[in-house]
C-alpha positions, 0 to 999 in steps of 0.5 A: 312912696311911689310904686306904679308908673304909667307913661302915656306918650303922644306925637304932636305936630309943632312946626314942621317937625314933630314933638313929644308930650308925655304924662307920668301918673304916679300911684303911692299906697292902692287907691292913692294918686300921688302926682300927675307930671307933664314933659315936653320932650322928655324934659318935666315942665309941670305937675299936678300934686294930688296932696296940695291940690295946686300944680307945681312948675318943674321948669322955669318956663311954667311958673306962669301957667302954674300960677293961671291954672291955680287961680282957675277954680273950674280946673282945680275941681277937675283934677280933684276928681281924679282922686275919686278914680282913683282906685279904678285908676290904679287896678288899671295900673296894675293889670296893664303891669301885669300884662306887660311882664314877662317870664324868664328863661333859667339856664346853667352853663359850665366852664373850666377855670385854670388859674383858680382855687375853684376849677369850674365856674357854673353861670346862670343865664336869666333871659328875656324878662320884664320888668326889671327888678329880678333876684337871683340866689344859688343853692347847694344842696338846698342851703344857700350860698353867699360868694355868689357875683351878679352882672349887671342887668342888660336890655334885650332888642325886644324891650325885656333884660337880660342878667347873668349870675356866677359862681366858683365852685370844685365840683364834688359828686353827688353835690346839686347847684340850683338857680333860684330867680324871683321875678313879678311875672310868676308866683314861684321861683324859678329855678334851674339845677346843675348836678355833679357826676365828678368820677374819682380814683380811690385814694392814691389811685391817680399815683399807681396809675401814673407809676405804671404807666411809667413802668409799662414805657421803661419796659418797652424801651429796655426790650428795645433796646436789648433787642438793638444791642445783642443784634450788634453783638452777634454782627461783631463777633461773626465778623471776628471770627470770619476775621481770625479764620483769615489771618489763620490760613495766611499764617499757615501758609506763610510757615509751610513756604518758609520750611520749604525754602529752608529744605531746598536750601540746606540740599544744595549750596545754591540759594532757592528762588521763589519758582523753585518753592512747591507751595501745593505741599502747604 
């Protein structure tokens, strides 16, 4: 099973433009050569097998030069050496592996879900890290979670990926939320926490908050209310008093000029005009 590749590239000028030659070595088990494979523009044309011992045509176009190379025994015991190289090849491998790797950065970002079962959606921002193959678990509390979800592993513009890890959860205080990423590039494990500091109510503490605030608006709008009604009240009933006084005073008047007539009339036989009734005796 191949398990190190190291890919040499190089530009060759053919034409008037330029080609590209490539050299895949494969190492299997430490200190074992596997295959050596020859591309042209990215298309494999022919491989060395360190097993057989022959070249072998990938493509069509190489069978002849498959077939020269293994009938030249000069060439054959020329590849064959490499395998006494091999374990210097391979620590090779492995330490330019090593250099190119890179450590990740961990982060923990919230978000408020609104439509769900689980109200807040904690991810895991794993960043910049080479190579590729990466795991990523949550913790609570120190014990695995399973209904975790991963995104797919994304390039970055300077060659390392990028990967996202997600997870629903309703927050309770008190509970801690850990990001545990294994990577080739450290001996530990990444981590990054995300702590709750939920504050709730005692039980029943959100219904006697909203039951008096309530109660708090209907007494202020009562009092406004009653304020509005008795104004009104003492508006109308200064009004009809103004109003009774008024009419009591034409009333009397009106009875006095009738008793005056009725005496000028009854002291003479001729009916009284109105300038002959005193009303200043009213």
């Amino acid at each position: 099973m191949e398990i190190t590749l190291l890919l040499l590239a190089s530009g060759v000028p053919l034409g008037q433009g330029f080609n590209m030659m490539q050299f895949l070595l494969a190492v299997g088990k430490p200190g074992q050569l596997t295959t050596l494979r020859f591309a042209y523009d990215g298309t494999d044309v022919l491989q060395f097998n360190y097993s057989s011992e022959r070249f072998e045509p990938l493509h069509q176009a190489a069978q002849p030069f498959a077939q020269q190379f293994n009938q030249n025994p000069d060439m054959l015991r020329s590849y064959r050496r490499h395998k006494d190289y091999a374990p210097l090849i391979t620590k090779t491998i492995v330490n330019v592996a090593q250099g190119l790797a890179a450590k990740p950065s961990v982060t923990i970002r919230t978000r408020r879900m609104t439509s769900s079962s689980e109200p807040l959606l904690l991810s895991c921002h794993v960043n910049g890290f080479y190579p590729r193959d990466i795991n990523i678990s949550w913790l609570l509390n120190g014990a695995a979670l399973e209904q975790a979800h991963t995104s797919t592993t994304l390039p970055n513009a300077d060659g390392t990926f990028q990967l996202m890890g997600h997870i629903g959860i309703v927050p309770r205080n008190g509970d801690t939320y850990t990001c545990q990423v294994e990577h080739s590039s450290s001996s530990d494990k990444l981590t990054a926490n995300w702590e709750s500091t939920v504050k709730l109510w005692p039980s029943g503490g959100y219904a006697i908050g909203i039951i008096f605030g309530i109660i708090g608006i209907i007494c202020t709008v009562t009092g406004m209310v009653g304020r509005r009604l008795g104004h009104h009240a003492r508006t109308n009933q200064n009004q009809r008093n103004a109003h009774s006084e008024g009419s009591s005073g034409i009333t009397g008047a009106g009875s006095c000029a009738q008793a005056e007539a009725e005496r000028l009339y009854g002291a003479g036989d001729r009916h009284p005009s109105p300038t002959d009734i005193d009303l200043s005796q009213c």
